[in-house]
Every structure is written in structure tokens, then in C-alpha cells.
C-alpha positions as a printed Julia matrix, in Angstrom:
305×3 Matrix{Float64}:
 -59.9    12.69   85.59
 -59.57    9.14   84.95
 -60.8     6.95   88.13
 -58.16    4.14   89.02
 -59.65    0.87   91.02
 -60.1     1.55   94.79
 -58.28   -1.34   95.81
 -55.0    -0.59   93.95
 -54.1     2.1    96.54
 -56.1     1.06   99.39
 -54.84    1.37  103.06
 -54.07   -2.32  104.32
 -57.63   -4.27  105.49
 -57.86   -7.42  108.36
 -59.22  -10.0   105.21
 -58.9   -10.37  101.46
 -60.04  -12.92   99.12
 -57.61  -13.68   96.04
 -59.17  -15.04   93.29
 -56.93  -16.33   89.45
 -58.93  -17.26   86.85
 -58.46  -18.54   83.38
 -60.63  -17.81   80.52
 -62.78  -20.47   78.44
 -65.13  -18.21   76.61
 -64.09  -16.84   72.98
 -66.77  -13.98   73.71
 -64.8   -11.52   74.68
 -67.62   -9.08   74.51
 -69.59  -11.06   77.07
 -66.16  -11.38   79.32
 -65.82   -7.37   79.18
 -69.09   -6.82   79.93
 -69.5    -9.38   82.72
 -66.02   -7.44   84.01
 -68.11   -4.17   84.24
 -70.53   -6.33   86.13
 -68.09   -7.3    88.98
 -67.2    -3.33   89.38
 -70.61   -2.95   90.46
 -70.73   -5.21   92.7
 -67.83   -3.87   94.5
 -69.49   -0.7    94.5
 -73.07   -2.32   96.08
 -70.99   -4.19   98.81
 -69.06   -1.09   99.32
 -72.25    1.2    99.73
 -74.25   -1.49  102.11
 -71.32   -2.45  104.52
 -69.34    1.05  104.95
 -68.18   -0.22  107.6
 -65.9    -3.27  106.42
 -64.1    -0.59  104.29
 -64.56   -2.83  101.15
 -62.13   -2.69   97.95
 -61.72   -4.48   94.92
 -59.74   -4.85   91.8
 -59.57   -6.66   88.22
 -56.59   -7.28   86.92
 -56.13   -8.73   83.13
 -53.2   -11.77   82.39
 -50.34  -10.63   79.92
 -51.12  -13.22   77.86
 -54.86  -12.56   77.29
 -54.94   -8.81   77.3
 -54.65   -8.88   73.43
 -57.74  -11.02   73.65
 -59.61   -9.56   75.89
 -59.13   -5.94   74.81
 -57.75   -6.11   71.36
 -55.76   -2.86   69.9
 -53.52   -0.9    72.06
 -51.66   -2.83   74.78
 -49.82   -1.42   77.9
 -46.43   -0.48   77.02
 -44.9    -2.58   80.15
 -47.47   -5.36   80.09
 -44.89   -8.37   79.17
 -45.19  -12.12   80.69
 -44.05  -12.57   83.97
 -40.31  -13.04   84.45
 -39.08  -16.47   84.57
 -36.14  -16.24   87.25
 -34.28  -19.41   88.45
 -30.6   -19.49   90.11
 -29.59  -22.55   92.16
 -32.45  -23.72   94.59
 -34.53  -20.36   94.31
 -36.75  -19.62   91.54
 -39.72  -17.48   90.49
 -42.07  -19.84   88.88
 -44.77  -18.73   86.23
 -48.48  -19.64   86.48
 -50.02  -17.98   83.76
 -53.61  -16.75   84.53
 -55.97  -14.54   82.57
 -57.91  -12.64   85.46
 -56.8   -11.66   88.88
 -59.76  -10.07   91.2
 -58.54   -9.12   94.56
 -61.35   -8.54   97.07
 -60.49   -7.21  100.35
 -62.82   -6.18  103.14
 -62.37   -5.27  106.95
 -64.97   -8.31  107.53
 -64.4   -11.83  106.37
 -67.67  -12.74  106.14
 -68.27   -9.99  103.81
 -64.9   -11.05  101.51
 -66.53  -14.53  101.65
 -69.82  -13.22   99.57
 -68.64  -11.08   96.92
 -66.12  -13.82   96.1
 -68.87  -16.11   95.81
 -70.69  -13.83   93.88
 -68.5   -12.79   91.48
 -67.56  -16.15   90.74
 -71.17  -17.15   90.33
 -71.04  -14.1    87.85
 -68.27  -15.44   85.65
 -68.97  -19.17   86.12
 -69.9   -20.04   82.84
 -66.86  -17.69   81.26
 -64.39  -18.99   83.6
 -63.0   -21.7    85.78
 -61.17  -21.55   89.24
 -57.15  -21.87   89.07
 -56.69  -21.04   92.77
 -58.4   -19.25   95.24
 -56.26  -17.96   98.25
 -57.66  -16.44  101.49
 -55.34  -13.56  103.31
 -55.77  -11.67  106.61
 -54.05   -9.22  108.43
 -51.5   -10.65  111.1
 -51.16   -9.24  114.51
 -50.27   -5.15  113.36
 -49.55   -5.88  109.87
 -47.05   -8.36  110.16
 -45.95  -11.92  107.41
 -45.74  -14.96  109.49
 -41.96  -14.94  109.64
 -43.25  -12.23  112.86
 -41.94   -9.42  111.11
 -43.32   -6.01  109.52
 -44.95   -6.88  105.9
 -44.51   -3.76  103.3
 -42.7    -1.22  105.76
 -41.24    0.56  103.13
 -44.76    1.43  101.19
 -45.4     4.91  100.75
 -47.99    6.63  102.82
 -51.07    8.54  101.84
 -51.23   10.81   98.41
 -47.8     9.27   97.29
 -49.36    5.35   96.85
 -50.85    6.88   93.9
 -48.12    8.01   92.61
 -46.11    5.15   92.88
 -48.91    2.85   91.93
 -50.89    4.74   89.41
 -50.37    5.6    85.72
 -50.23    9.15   84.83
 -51.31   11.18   82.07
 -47.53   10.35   80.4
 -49.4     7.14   78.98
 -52.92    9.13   78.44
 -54.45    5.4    76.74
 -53.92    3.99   80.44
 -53.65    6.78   82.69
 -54.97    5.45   85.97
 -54.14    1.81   85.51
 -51.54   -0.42   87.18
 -48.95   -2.86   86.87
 -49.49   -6.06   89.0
 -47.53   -9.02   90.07
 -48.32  -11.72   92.04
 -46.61  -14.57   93.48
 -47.66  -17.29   95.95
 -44.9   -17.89   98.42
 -44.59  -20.69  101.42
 -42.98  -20.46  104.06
 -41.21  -22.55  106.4
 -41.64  -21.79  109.57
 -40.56  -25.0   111.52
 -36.79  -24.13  109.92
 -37.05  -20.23  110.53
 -37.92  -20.75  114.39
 -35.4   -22.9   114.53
 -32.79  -19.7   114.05
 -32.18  -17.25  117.29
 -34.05  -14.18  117.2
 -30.53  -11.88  116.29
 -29.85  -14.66  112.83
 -33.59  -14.0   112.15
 -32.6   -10.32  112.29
 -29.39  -10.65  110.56
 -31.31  -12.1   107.53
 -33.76   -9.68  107.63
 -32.06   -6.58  108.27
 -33.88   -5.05  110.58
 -35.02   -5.53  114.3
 -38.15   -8.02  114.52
 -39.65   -5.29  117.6
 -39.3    -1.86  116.09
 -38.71   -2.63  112.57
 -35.14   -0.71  112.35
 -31.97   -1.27  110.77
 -30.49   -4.22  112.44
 -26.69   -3.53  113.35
 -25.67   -6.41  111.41
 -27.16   -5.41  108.44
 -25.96   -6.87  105.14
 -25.99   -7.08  101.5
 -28.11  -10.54  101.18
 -30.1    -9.48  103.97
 -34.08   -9.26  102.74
 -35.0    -5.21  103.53
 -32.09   -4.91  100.86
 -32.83   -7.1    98.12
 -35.99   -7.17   98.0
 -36.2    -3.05   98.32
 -38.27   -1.64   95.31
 -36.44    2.07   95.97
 -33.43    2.48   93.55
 -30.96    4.83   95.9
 -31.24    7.82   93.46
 -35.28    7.34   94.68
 -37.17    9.42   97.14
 -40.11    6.86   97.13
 -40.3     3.34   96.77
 -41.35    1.99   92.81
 -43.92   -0.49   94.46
 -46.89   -0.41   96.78
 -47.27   -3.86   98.15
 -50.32   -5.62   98.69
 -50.39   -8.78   99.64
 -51.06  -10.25  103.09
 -50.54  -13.83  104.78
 -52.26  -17.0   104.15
 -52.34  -20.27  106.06
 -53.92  -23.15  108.35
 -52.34  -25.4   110.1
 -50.71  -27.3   107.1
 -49.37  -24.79  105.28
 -48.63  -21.29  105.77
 -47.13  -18.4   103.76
 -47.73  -14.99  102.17
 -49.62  -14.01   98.73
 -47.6   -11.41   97.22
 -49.01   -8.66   95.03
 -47.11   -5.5    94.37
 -49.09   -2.58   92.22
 -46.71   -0.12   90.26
 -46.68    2.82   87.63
 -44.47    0.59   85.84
 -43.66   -2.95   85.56
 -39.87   -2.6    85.96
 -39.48   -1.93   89.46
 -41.34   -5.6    90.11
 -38.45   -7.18   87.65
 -35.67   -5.71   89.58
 -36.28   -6.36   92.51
 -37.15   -9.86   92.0
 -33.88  -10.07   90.09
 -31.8    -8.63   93.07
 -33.16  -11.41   95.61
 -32.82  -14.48   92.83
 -29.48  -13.41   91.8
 -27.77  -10.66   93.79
 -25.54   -8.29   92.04
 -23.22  -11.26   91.09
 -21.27  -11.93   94.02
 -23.37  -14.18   96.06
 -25.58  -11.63   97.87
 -28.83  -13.44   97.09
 -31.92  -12.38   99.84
 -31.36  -14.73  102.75
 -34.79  -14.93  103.59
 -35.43  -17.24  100.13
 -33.94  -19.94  101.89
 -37.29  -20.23  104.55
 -39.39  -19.43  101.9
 -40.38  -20.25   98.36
 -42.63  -19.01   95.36
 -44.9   -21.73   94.08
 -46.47  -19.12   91.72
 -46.59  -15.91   89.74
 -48.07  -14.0    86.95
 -47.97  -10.68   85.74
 -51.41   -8.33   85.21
 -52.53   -5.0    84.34
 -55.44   -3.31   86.28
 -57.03   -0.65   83.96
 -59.2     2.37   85.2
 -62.88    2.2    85.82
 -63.17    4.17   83.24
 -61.66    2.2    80.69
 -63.16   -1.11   82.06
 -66.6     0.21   81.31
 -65.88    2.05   78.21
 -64.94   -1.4    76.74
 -68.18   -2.95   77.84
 -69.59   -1.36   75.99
 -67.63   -2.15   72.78
């Protein structure tokens, strides 16, 4: 059976390091193989601290998969939406290679980063580098419950996972990422029941809030069509910040790439009436790309090519 990346469906970890990183070697051959490289050192970091619970992934850009792995392409793998309606947008920053790297110790995130970017130094250079952790029992800074709605145990897989309906990728993934900052000093301004009226559900418990609308965020920004018994994204990302600037890296992982496009079109625009997600005005994307995560199996198959 074809192995998909431990850290597409991993269970939520206290730290992750998010690296994007744009290619500026033309040997691809030495890129793939240097790509195989960084699996194994997941796998070493992952044997000699089983106790941080380490997991990684590499995800390849849109835009350079035909590069990188020339011949068959993902069937969803298109550029990442360009969305923009009045003040909110979804801005594009292309990027080549996403590595996520997330670990249940920080200091342990901190030296795989630093070695796989010693790995791919002279392939590669640094667009951004973003550092996540886990707030208070799994929460985004706004103080309320991040990815609620994510599906639980065997079912991330299914949701996240390509089957054997696309055999060439079976066990891949769809990713999408997005940088978003908040601001806080505006959205603890509001009471505690117009934070919850925006949101949709209670800040404590995480239900339904009675005043529950159709521009609140839990439902435009739901990834479950209503026909759906399970969610079409398992989310990923976690919150970033210091004392300037705070906010949450967004990364969703999906079977398909049209559940990401949806959803971002129903908080940007709304059906059409005006029912845009709320929660856009406190916070804004300042990035976003679209990637595809292939097996392990198919990453080291092609290093070998």
C-alpha cells in the first residue's frame, strides 16, 4: 500500500516549524534526490526523540511541480486562487517547496529545520520561515477552538489522503497555505457575546452560539458541504506570534483541492448577499500558495530517476 507523509494526518503537536522555499537550481535530479534526503531525516529525528512525537512533510509549489517531477501532474494541482472582494483578499505568494516540521519539543523543531535547510542550502533560498505552537488546549489567538470541525482518527485519512481512484498519486495530498494576522487590539475591543456572534459558537464550550448567523466564521469558513458526513479538509495549521505581531499559519490537507477553493470563496464573497465571514474583518491573509504532498513512496521512487 502506498505510504502517505506522517505529518499530513498527524494528531495536533505543542510546536511546528514552517518552512517556503523557492528553487534556484535547474538540477532537478539533485533537488529530488536531496528531497529523499530530508525524509530521512524526519525518520532519524523521529526514531531518536520518540518522545516529541515528531512529523514532517514536503510539499511541491503548483508552479514547479512540472519542473520538479516532469510527466504526469496531479489532476487538482492548479495555482492558488486569487480571491479579492472589497477590503478582504487572499493574496498569492508563489513558492516551490513547503516542509512542515512539527514536533512535541521546540528545541527539537528548531534542529531539523536547521538541518534541512543546511541540506538544501545551495538548491534553495529562504522565502519565510514561520514558527507555530499549540495555544492553551488547541486554541487561535482570537481565544477560540482552532480546527473543531476536523475529523477524528481513521477518517483524517480519508479526508486528507488520495485513494487508489487516482492510482499515479494515491496517498498524496492537496495543500494550502495562507499566512493570516490578526488583530487582536480591535477583536478585544468587542464584548465576549459580539465575539461569539461572529464566530458562531460559544468561546467556553465551543457550541453553536444562539445568535448564530450566515456571515458568522464556523459557517463560512466550514469545509463540510451539507450533503457531507465529514468535513473535505483536515486543518493544520497552528498560531504564530511575539509581541509585535501575532496571527495563525493556515494549512489545510485534502483528497482534493476543491474543498480549499470553496471555502475560501464562501468567506471572501458569501453566497452573494453580503454574508461574507465576519471574522475577516480582525484578521487578514498576507500570504498563500497552493502544494501537493506526494507519498513516500513516490518521493523516493523519483530520486532515483
Amino acid at each position: 500500500m502506498t505510504q502517505p507523509q506522517k505529518g499530513v494526518c498527524a494528531e495536533p503537536n505543542l510546536h511546528a516549524q514552517y518552512l517556503l522555499l523557492n528553487v534556484i537550481d535547474d538540477d532537478s535530479q539533485a533537488v529530488r534526490a536531496k528531497l529523499a534526503r530530508v525524509l530521512e531525516i524526519f525518520d532519524h529525528y523521529e526514531n531518536e526523540h520518540y518522545e516529541a512525537m515528531v512529523t514532517g512533510m514536503i510539499a511541491v509549489g503548483a508552479n514547479y511541480w512540472p519542473e520538479l517531477y516532469p510527466g504526469l501532474i496531479p489532476t487538482e494541482l492548479t495555482p492558488f486562487p486569487d480571491m479579492q472582494c472589497e477590503d478582504r483578499s487572499a493574496p498569492v505568494m508563489p513558492c516551490d517547496l513547503f516542509i512542515q516540521i512539527r514536533a512535541d519539543r521546540l528545541d527539537i523543531c528548531h534542529a531539523i529545520g536547521i538541518e534541512v535547510t543546511e541540506l538544501l542550502r545551495i538548491h534553495t533560498e529562504l522565502v519565510e520561515q514561520v514558527r507555530g505552537f499549540r495555544y492553551l488546549d488547541g486554541r487561535d489567538l482570537n481565544g477560540f477552538l482552532y480546527g473543531a470541525d476536523n475529523p477524528r482518527g481513521m477518517q483524517r485519512r480519508a479526508v486528507a489522503i488520495i485513494g487508489e481512484q487516482d492510482s499515479d498519486f494515491a496517498g498524496g495530498s492537496y495543500i494550502h497555505v495562507q499566512r493570516y494576522r490578526h488583530d487582536l487590539r480591535r477583536w478585544h475591543a468587542l464584548s465576549s457575546r459580539q465575539q461569539e456572534q461572529i464566530m458562531g459558537m460559544t468561546q467556553e464550550h465551543n457550541l453553536p452560539s444562539p445568535e448564530q448567523n450566515p456571515s458568522s466564521h464556523c459557517v463560512r469558513a466550514s469545509a463540510k458541504a451539507p450533503e457531507d458526513k465529514l468535513p473535505g479538509l483536515l486543518k493544520q495549521g497552528m498560531p504564530y506570534g511575539d509581541m509585535a505581531e501575532q496571527g495563525l499559519f493556515f494549512v489545510s490537507c485534502g483528497a482534493s483541492s476543491q474543498p480549499f477553493k470553496a471555502m475560501l470563496h464562501s468567506q471572501i464573497y458569501g453566497p452573494g448577499d453580503g454574508d461574507y465571514d465576519r471574522w475577516l474583518d480582525y484578521t487578514s491573509a498576507e500570504t498563500g500558495a497552493a502544494f501537493f504532498a506526494p507519498s513516500v513512496s513516490f518521493i523516493k521512487k523519483q530520486a532515483k530517476i
